[in-house]
C-alpha positions as CSV (number, residue, x, y, z in Angstrom):
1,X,124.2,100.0,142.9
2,X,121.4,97.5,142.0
3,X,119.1,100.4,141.1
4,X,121.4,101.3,138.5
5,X,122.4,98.2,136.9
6,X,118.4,97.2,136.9
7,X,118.2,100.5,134.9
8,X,121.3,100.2,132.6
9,X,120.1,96.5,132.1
10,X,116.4,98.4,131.3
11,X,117.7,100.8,129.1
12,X,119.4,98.4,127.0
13,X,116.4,95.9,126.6
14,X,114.4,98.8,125.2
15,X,117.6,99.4,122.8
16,X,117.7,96.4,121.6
17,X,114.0,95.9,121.3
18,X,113.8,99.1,119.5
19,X,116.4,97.6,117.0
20,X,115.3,94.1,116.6
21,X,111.5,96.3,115.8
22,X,113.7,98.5,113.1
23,X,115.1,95.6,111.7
24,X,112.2,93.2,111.4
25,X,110.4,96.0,109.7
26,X,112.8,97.1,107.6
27,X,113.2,92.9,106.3
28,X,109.1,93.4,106.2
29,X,109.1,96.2,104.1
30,X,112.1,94.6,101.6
31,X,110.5,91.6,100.9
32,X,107.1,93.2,100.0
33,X,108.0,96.1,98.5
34,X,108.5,96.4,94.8
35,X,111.8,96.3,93.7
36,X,113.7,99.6,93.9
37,X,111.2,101.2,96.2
38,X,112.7,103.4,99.1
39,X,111.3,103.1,102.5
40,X,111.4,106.8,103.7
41,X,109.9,108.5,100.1
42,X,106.7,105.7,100.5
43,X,106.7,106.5,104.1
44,X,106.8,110.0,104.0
45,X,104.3,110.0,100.9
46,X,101.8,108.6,103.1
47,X,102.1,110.6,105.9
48,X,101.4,113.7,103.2
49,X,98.3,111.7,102.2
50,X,97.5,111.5,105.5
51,X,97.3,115.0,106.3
52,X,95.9,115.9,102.6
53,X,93.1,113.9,103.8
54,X,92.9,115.2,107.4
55,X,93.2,118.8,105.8
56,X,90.1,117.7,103.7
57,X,88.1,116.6,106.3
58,X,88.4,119.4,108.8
59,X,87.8,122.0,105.8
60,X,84.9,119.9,105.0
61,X,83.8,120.3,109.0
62,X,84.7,123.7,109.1
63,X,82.1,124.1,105.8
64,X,79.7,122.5,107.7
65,X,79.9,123.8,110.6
66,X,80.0,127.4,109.1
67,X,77.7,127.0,106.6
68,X,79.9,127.7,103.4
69,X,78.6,126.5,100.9
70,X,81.2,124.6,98.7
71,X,82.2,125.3,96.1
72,X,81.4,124.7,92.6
73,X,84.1,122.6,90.1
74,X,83.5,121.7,86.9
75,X,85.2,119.5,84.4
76,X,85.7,119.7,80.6
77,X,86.0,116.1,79.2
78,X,88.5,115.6,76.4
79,X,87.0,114.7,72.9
80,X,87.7,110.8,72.6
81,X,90.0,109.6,69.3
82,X,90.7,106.6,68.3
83,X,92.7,104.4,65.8
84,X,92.3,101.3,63.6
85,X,94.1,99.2,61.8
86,X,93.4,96.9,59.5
87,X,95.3,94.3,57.2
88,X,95.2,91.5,54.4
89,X,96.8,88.8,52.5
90,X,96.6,87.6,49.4
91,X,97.6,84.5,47.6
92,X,97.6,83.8,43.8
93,X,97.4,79.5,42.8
94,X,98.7,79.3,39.3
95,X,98.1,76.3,37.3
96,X,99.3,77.5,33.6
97,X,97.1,77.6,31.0
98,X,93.5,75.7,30.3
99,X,93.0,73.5,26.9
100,X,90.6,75.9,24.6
101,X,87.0,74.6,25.7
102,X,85.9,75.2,22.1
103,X,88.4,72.6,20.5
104,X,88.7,69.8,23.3
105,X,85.4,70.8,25.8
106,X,87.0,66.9,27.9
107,X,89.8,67.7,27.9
108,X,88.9,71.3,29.4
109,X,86.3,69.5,31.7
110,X,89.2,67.1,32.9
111,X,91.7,70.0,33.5
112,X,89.3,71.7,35.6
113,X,88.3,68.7,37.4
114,X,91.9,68.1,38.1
115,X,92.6,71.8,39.1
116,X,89.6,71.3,41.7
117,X,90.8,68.3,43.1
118,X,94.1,69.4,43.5
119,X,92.9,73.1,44.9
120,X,90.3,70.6,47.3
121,X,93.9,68.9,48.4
122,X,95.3,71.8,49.0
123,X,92.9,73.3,51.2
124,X,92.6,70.2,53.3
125,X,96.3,70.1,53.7
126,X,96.1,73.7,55.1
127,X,93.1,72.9,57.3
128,X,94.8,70.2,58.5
129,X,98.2,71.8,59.0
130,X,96.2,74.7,60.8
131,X,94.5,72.3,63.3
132,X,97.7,70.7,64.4
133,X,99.5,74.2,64.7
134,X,96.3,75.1,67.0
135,X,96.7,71.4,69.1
136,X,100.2,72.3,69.6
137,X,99.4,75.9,70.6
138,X,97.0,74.8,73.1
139,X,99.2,72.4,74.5
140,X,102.0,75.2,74.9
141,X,99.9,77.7,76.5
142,X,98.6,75.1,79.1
143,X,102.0,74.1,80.0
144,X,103.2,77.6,79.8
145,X,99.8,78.2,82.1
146,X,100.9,75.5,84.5
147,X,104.4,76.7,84.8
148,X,103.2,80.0,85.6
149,X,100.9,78.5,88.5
150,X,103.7,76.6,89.6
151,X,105.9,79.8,90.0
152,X,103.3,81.9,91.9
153,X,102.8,79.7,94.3
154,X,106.4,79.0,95.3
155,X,106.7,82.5,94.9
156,X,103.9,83.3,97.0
157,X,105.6,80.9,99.7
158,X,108.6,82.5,99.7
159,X,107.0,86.3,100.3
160,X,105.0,84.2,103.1
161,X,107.7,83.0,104.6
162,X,109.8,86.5,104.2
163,X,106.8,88.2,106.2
164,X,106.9,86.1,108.9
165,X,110.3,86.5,109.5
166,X,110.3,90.1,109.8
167,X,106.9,90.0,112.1
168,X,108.7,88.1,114.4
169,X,112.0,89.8,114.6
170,X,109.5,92.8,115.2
171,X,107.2,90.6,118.0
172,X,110.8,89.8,119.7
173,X,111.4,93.8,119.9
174,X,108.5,95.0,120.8
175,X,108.7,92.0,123.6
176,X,112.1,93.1,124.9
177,X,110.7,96.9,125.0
178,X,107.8,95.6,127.2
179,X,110.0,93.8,129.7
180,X,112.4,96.5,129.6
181,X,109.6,99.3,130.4
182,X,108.7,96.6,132.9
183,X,112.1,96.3,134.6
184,X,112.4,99.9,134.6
185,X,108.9,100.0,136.6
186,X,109.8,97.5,138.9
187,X,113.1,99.5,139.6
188,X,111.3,103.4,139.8
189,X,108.4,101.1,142.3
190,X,111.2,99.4,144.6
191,X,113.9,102.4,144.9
């Protein structure tokens, strides 16, 4: 009687272990997995990597140990294209008409004088305007920087934190398969 309740208690230590494992690694895999990503397609594509790459290597013993030589593969290489694109703008200042330099050479010297200054005024207005939209820029893509940095790392806690929940649920079933295999020895030694 004792025999058997030592092994049902056993059997269902390594059950549960078994599922705690299956749970902790299924959380594992959710929280680090890309979103939308299947467990048993990425599974199951590694395991045909893996024996891609174990087919590779015994063909490549099997070469060697036979003395094939391998064989030869070439490549063509694609001719390269490229694109470019290019752009400009243009702006027309209008100031009306100057004074005939024959008939009044001041007052055509003042009117260009005038039309300098005012073009000088211009230009420092859009330098100036420039600079301050660059400043403000600057000062958005720091913050914006920042706030970035800021989300990372609480991210980055959070997928910390998600990992080390589903390594322990997987610790605590890989424990309780241990003690059960242990129970299940101490009952197959003692009856």
């Amino acid at each position: 009687m004792l025999e058997t309740v030592l092994t049902i208690c056993s059997l269902m230590l390594q059950a549960l272990g078994l599922v705690a494992a299956g749970v902790g690694f299924s959380k594992l895999f959710n929280d680090s997995s890309a979103p939308g990503e299947r467990f048993f397609p990425s599974v199951l594509a590694t395991e045909f990597e893996v024996a891609r790459q174990v087919r590779a290597a015994l063909g490549r013993l099997l070469r060697a140990l036979l003395r094939r030589p391998r064989p030869v593969v070439t490549h063509t290489v694609g001719a390269a294209s490229s694109a470019e694109a290019a752009g400009s703008i243009r702006g027309l200042a209008q100031f009306g008409r100057l004074p005939d330099p024959v008939q009044d050479a001041e007052a055509f010297r003042a009117e260009i004088e005038n039309r300098l200054n005012r073009v000088f005024r211009l230009a420092q207005d859009v330098q100036h305007d420039l600079g301050q939209e660059v400043r403000v820029r600057i000062q958005e893509g720091q913050r914006l920087g920042e706030d970035l940095q800021a989300r990372i790392a609480i991210i980055e806690q959070e997928s910390k934190r998600a990992t080390i929940r589903g390594l322990r649920e997987q610790v605590l079933g890989f424990f309780s398969v241990a003690l059960g295999l242990v129970v299940q020895s101490v009952v197959d030694l003692a009856f």
